[in-house]
C-alpha positions in Angstrom: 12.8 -25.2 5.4 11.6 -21.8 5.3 8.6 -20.4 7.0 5.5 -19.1 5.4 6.1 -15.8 7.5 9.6 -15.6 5.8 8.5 -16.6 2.4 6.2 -14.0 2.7 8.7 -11.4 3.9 5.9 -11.1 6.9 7.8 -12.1 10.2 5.6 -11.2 12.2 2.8 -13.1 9.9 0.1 -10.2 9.8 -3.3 -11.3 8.7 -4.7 -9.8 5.4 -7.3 -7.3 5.5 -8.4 -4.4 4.1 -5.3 -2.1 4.8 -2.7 -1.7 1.9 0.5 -1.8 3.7 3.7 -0.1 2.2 5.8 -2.5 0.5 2.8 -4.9 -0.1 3.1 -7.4 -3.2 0.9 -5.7 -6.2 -0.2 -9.6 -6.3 -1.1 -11.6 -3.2 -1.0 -14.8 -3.5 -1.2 -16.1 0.4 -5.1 -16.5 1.0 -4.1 -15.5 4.4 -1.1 -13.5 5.3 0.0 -10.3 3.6 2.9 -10.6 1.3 5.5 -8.1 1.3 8.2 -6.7 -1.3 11.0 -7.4 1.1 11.1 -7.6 4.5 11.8 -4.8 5.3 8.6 -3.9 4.3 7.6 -6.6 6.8 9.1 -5.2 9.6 7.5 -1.8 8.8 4.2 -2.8 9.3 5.1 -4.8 12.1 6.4 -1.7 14.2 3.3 0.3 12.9 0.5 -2.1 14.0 2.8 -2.8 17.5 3.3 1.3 18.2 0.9 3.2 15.9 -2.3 1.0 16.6 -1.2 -0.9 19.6 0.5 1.5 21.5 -1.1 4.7 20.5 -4.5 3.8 19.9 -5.5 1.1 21.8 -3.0 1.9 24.7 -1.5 -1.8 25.4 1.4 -1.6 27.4 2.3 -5.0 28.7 3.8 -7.6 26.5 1.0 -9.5 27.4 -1.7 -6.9 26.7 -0.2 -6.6 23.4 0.3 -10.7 22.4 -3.3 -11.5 23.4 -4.4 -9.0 21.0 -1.9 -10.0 18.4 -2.4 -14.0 19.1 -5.7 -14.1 20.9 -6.9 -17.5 22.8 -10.6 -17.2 21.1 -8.5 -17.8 18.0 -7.4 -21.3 19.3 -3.6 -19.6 19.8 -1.5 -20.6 22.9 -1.7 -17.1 24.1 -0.1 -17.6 27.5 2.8 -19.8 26.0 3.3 -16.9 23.4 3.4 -14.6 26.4 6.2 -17.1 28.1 8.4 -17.4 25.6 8.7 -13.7 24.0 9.7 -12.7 27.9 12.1 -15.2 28.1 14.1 -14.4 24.6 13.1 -10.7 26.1 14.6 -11.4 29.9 11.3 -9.1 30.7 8.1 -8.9 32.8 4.9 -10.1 31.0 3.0 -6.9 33.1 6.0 -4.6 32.8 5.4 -1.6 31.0 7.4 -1.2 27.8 7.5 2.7 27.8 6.6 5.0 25.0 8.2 3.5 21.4 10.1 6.9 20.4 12.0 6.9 24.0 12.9 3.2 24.3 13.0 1.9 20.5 15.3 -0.6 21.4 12.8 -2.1 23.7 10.0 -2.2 20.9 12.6 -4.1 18.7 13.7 -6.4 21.2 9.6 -7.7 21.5 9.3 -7.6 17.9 12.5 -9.4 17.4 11.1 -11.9 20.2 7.4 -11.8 17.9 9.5 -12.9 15.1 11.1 -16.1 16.6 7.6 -17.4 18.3 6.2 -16.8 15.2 8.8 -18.2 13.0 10.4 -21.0 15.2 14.4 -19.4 15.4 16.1 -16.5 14.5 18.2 -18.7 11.7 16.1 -16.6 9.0 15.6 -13.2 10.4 17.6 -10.1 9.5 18.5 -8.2 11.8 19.5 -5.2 9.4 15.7 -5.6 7.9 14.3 -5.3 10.9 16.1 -2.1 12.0 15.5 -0.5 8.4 11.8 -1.6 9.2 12.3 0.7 12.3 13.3 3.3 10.4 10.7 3.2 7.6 7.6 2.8 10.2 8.7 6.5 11.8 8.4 8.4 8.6 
């Protein structure tokens, strides 16, 4: 079966709102989640919310700083579980800092990777070519 964040070439399963992402559908038909072109589109916006906005702007550091913004406990998510299992797939601290995005990229991927199987379930469906042209596209 196939997962509404892969359906949606969305791994990560961003919310909708105002923004107009790059690679966004010209027709959006998930009430909720944004709806890419491919996912490599996906993965774009992923990397820019994580290291634009996340790291940059609101200076999270921490895996866990950055999935309680991304999967807060207000909005009835297991946060802390979240937290758990992205460091295990990640063999990482949850307070560990993940250094600055240009200098360890590899880093950045490997949480979004992890992202990408909480959010999905398994890795069965993710592409790990998409993801890395996702990298690519969110440092233009």
């Amino acid at each position: 079966m196939t997962t509404r964040g892969i359906r949606n070439c969305n791994p990560l399963n961003i919310r909708r709102t105002k923004t107009v992402w790059q690679g966004q559908r010209s027709e959006q038909q998930d009430g909720s989640f944004v709806q890419f072109d491919g996912m490599k589109w996906g993965w774009r916006a992923a990397f820019v919310l994580l290291t634009r906005n996340y790291f940059n702007q609101h200076k999270l550091t921490t895996v866990r700083s950055i999935i309680y913004r991304w999967a807060p406990p207000q909005d009835h998510n297991a946060t802390e579980a979240y937290v758990k299992r992205v460091c295990q797939l990640m063999d990482y601290d949850p307070d560990a800092y993940l250094g600055i995005p240009t200098m360890v990229p590899s880093r950045w991927m490997q949480l979004a990777w992890a992202m990408g199987i909480v959010e999905n379930g398994s890795a069965d469906q993710l592409d790990p070519l998409a993801m890395l042209e996702g990298w690519r596209l969110s440092r233009e």
